[in-house]
N, C-alpha and C positions, 0 to 999 in steps of 0.2 A: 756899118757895124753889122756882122751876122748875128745870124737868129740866136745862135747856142749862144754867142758874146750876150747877149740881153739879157736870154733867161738866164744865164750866172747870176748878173746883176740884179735883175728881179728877187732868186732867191736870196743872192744878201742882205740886200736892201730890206724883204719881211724879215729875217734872221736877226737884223738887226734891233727892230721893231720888237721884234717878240722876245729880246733878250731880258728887256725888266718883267714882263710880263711870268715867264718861266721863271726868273730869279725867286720874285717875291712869292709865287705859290708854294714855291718850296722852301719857304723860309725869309728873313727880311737877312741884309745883310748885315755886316759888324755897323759900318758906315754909312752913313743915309749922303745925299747924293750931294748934302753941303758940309762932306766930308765931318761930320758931327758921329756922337756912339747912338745908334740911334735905338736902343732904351732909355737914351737918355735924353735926346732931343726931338724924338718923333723919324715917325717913317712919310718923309719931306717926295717921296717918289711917287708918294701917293698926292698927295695935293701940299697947298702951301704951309696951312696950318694945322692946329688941332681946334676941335669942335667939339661941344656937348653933346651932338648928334650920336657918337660913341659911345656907349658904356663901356669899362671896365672894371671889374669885378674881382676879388680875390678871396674866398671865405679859409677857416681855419687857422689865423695866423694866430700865433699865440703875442702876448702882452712882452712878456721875457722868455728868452732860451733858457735850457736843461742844455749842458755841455753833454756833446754827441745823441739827444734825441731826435729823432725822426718824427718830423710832421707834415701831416697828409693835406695839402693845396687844392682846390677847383678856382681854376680861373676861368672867367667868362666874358666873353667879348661879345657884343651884340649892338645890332642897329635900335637906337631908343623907340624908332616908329615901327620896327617891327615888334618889342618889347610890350610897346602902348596896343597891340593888337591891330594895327595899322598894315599898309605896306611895305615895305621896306629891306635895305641887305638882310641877306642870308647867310651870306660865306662871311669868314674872319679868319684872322691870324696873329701871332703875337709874336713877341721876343721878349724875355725876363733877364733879369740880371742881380746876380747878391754883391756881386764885386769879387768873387773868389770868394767869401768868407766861408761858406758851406758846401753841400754838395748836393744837386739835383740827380733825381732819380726817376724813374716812371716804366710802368708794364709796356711790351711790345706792340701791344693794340692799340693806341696812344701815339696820334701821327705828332710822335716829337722828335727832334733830334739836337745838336749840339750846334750850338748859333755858328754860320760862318765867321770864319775869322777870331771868333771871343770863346775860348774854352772858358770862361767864368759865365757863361749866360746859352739859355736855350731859345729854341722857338720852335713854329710847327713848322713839320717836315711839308703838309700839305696841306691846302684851305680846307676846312671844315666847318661844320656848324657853331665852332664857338666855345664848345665847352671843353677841358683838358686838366684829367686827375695827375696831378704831382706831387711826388715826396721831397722834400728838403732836408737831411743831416745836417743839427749845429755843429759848427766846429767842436774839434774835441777841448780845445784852447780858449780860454775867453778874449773873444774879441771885441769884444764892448761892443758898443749898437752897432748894429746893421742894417745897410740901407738898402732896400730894394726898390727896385726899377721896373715897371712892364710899359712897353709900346704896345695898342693895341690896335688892330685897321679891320673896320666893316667894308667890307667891297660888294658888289654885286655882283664879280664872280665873273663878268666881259672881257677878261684879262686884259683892258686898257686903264692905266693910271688916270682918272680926271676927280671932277667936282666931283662927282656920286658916290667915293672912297670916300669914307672918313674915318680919321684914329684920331685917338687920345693918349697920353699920358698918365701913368698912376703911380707917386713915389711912397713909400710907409718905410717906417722903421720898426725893428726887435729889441726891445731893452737886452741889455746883457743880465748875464745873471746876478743873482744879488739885489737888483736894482728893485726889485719889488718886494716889500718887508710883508712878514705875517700879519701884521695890525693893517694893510691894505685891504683892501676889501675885494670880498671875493671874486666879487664880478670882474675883477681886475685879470685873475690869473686863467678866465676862461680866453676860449679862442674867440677868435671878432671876423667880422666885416667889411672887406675896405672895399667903396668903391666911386669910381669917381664920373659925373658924365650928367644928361640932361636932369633937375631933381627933380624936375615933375615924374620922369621915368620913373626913376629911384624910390621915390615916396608918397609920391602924389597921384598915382596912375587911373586915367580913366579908362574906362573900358570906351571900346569901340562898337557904334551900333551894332554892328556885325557879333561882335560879342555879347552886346547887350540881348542881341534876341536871341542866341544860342542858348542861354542863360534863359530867357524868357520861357522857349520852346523844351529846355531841361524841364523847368518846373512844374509845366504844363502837362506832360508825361506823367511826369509823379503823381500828380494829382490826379492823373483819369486813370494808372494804374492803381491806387491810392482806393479811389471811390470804386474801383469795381470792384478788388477784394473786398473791399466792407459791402458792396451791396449781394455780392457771392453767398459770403458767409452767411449774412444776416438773411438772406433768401432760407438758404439752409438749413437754420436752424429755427425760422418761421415755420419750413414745411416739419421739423421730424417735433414740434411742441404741439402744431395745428394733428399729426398723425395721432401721436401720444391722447391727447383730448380726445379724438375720433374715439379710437378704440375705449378706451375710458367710459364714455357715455354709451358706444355699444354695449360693452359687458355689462354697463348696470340697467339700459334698459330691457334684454335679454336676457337675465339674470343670470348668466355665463360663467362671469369671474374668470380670475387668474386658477392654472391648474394648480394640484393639490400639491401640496411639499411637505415631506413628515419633516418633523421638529429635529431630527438627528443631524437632517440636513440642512435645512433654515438657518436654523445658530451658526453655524462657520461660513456662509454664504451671506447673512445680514453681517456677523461682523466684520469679512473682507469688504464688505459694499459700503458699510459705515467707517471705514477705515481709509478707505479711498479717499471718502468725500471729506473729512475732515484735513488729510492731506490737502488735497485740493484744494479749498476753501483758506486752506491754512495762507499757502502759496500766493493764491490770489487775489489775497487781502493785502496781503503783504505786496506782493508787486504794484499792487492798485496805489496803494500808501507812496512809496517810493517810487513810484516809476523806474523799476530796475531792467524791465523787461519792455519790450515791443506788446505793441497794442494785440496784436494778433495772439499773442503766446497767452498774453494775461486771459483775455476771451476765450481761448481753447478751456482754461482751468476753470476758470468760470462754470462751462459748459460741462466738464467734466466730472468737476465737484454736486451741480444740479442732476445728474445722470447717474452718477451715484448712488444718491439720495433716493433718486424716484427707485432705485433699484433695492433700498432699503425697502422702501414700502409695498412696491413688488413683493417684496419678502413675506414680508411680514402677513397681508393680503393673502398669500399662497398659503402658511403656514394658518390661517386660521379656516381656509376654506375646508366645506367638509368632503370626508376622502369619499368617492363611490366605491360601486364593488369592482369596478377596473382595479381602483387605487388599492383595495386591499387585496387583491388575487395577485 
């Protein structure tokens, strides 16, 4: 046998190989490989059965259709141990099915396309992370319940079928219209949750130490950015109360005083200054009371309200000091 005879063969032979692998990335097909619809019996290419190891996910679905409304789908496909914060697939894929009864839809950045083989059902055009926005139109006809189908497959993305793929199954129905009377209660006519897959995932999730200390190391931050704006401030306003006193006990021991201020000008200057404070004051009592504000904002008014005040008495101080002959030339 010549050389080029072999590499033919060679390249068949991976061609061959790599024909599921190609298939599925770009979509699962109508019939899964024990010739079954495979939204409806699972995607069997990938391994033998289905597993709780897979989440799948569908939010938005409504209780009952409105003939001819449009509603907006995320379905999610995910490995549980990557979910749990764990190791775990990355990549997923899906295939959905109404049975015809409606019509899918979706933007062009949305790696979807129209399921091989089944114009009643879609899937992804290409593995991705899992997540995929889709609209649904009810029929304009009532077609009483409708059943939907999604096959879902975590893979880790080797493009080889084995153990380390896993899908699931997830089937839910749409009441027809009518079917839900006014006296139902209202929770009933909202959109829901379906999903199907590990429930510790689903409901019971632990964090992973790796998570745990992320988490740890967040609040640890907090806390030392936390304590040093308060030890900032509070520095801050130690030093301008510690000046304030300085000065204070200067001028009364050098009998110096605040300079002179005639009465014309005093009066519109204590009352903007007393005006403030009572603002202020007002504010920060009020925040203090309810806790409507950050600790930081409430302490600004606080300080600002006492600033004020001291500036009333400034006033007042100036206005009674006696004027020299500077003050009256």
């Amino acid at each position: 046998m010549g050389r080029s005879t072999r590499f033919i063969i060679a390249i068949f032979v991976v061609g061959l190989l790599a024909i599921p692998a190609f298939a599925n990335s770009g979509g699962p097909p109508y019939l899964n490989s024990d010739n079954q619809e495979t939204s409806k019996y699972g995607c069997t290419c990938h391994y033998s059965s289905p597993g709780d190891r897979a989440v799948v996910m569908i939010s938005g679905v409504p209780v009952m259709y409105e003939l001819g409304q449009s509603y907006d789908f995320v379905v999610t496909v995910a490995d549980s141990a990557t979910l749990a914060g764990a190791d775990g697939n990355t990549k997923a894929g899906f295939l959905m099915t109404d049975n015809g009864a409606g019509v899918f839809s979706w933007v062009d950045s949305q790696d979807i396309r129209e399921a091989d083989g089944d114009p009643n059902a879609i899937s992804h055009s290409a593995t991705g992370e899992g997540v995929w926005e889709i609209s649904w139109m009810a029929p304009s006809d009532d077609s009483g319940t409708i059943l939907f189908s999604i096959a879902g497959n975590s893979v880790n993305g080797d493009g080889i079928p084995n153990e380390y793929d896993y899908w699931n199954i997830l089937t839910f129905s749409i009441n027809a219209p009518g079917s839900v009377t006014e006296g139902d209660s209202e929770a009933t006519l909202q959109t829901r949750t379906i999903a199907v897959g590990d429930y510790q995932t689903l409901f019971v999730i632990e964090e992973s130490e790796s998570e745990k200390e992320k988490e740890r190391q967040r609040h640890l931050s907090d806390a030392v950015f936390e304590s040093g704006n308060l030890f900032y401030w509070t520095s801050l306003t130690a030093l301008i109360v510690g000046a304030v006193f300085q000065r204070e006990l200067l001028e009364r021991r050098h009998n110096t005083g605040p300079e002179y201020l005639a009465m014309e000008l005093a009066y519109p200057q204590a009352i903007r200054r007393g005006f403030i404070s009572l603002v202020a004051f007002f504010l920060a009592i009020t925040w203090t009371a309810d806790g409507g504000q950050h600790d930081f904002i409430i302490g600004c008014t606080w300080f600002i309200g006492f600033w004020a005040m001291y500036g009333v008495y400034r006033t007042v101080r100036s206005a009674k000091t006696e004027p020299t002959v500077h003050d009256v030339m």
